[in-house]
C-alpha positions in Angstrom: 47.4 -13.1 63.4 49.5 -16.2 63.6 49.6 -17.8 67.5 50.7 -20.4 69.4 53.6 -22.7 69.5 53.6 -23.4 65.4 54.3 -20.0 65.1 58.9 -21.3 65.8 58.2 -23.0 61.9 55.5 -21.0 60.6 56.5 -20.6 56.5 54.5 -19.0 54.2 56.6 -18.7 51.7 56.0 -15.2 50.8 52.5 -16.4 49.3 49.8 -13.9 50.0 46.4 -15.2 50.6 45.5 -18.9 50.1 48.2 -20.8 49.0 47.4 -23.5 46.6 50.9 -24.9 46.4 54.4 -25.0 48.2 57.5 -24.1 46.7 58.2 -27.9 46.0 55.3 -28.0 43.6 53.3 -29.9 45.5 49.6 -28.9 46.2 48.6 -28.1 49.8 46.4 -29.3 51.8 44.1 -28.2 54.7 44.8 -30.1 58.2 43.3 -29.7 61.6 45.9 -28.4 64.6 46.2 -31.4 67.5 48.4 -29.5 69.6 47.2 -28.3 73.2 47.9 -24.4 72.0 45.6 -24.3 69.2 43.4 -27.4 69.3 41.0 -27.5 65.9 42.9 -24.8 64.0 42.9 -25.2 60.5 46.0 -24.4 58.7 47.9 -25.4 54.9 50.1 -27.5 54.8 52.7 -28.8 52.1 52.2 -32.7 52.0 56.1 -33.7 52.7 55.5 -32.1 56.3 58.7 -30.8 56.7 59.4 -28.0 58.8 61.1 -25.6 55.4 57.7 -26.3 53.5 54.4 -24.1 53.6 52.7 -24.1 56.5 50.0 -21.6 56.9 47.3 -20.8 59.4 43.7 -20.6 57.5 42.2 -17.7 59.0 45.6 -15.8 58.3 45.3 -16.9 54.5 41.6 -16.2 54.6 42.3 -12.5 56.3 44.4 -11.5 53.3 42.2 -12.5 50.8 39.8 -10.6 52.2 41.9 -7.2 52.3 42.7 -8.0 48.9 38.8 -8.4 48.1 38.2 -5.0 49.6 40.7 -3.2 47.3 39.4 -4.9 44.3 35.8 -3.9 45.8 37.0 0.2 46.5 38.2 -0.2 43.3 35.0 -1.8 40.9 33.2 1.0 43.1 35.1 3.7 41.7 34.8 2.3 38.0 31.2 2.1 39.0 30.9 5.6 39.7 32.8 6.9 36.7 30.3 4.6 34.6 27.3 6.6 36.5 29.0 9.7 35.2 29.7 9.2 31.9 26.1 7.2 31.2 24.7 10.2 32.6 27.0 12.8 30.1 25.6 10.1 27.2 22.3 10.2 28.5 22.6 14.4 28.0 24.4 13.7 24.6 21.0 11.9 23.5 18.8 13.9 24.7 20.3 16.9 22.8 20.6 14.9 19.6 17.2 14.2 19.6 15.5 17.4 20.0 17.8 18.6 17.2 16.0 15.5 15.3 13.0 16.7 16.0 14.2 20.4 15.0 15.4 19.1 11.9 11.7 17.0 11.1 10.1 20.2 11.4 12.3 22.2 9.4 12.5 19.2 7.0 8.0 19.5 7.1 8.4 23.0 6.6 11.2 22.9 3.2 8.8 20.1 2.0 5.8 21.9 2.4 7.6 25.2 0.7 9.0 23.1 -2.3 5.6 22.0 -2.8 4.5 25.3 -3.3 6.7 26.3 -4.6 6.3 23.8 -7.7 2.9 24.6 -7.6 3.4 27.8 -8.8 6.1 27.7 -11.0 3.5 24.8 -12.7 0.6 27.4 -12.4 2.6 29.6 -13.9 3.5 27.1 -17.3 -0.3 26.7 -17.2 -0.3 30.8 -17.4 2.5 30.9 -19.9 0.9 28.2 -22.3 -2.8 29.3 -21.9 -1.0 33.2 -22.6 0.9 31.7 -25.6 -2.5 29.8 -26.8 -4.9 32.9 -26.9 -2.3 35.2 -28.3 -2.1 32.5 -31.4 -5.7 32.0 -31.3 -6.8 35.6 -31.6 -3.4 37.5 -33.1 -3.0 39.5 -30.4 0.6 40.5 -29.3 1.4 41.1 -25.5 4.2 43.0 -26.8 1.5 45.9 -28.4 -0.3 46.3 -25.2 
């Protein structure tokens, strides 16, 4: 992407995407071209100005971010889509847990509702034992003679 006469001293520096400081340590900064090849082109710059310091053209700096934004993007995408698929297989998961809740509700009404009985007639039965036991003192009779 780089043009233009700049181009004999262009260093980079090996830094991809927008450089925030030259080798030296110092911060860059962002300067207009002058020159009669590329009048108003932005470019980084190290602050010394020498020729074996960054120098940079912005839209070159800017293009690489970019690409590197669209990987990132493909990539969150992707994560996004095995999210999707794994909400939905929890999603399923929950749905099958709760209907065998509400399987185990109604079996749990139904054992209640048995064990209630249940009790009712082993207490009916007391009754019959005790009311048995009581007329068989009251009147002498035996149940063992019948």
């Amino acid at each position: 992407m780089s043009s233009g006469s700049e181009d004999s001293f262009v260093n980079t520096m090996g830094i991809h995407g927008v450089p925030v400081k030259c080798e030296c340590g110092r911060n860059s900064v962002i300067k207009t071209s002058k020159t009669k090849t590329n009048p108003g082109r932005p470019f980084f710059r190290c602050p010394t100005y020498r020729n074996d310091h960054l120098f940079k053209w912005v839209e070159d700096a800017v293009y690489e971010e970019v690409e590197d934004t669209l990987v990132k993007v493909e990539s969150f995408e992707s994560d996004i889509s095995k999210a999707k698929v794994e909400i939905e297989c929890i999603k399923n998961v929950n749905d099958e847990l709760m209907e065998e809740v509400r399987k185990a509700k109604i079996e749990l009404k139904r054992l209640s509702l048995a064990m209630k009985v249940g009790f009712g007639i082993v207490c009916l039965l007391i009754v019959l034992c005790i009311v048995m036991m009581m007329i068989e003192k009251s009147f002498g009779l035996y149940l063992s003679s019948y």
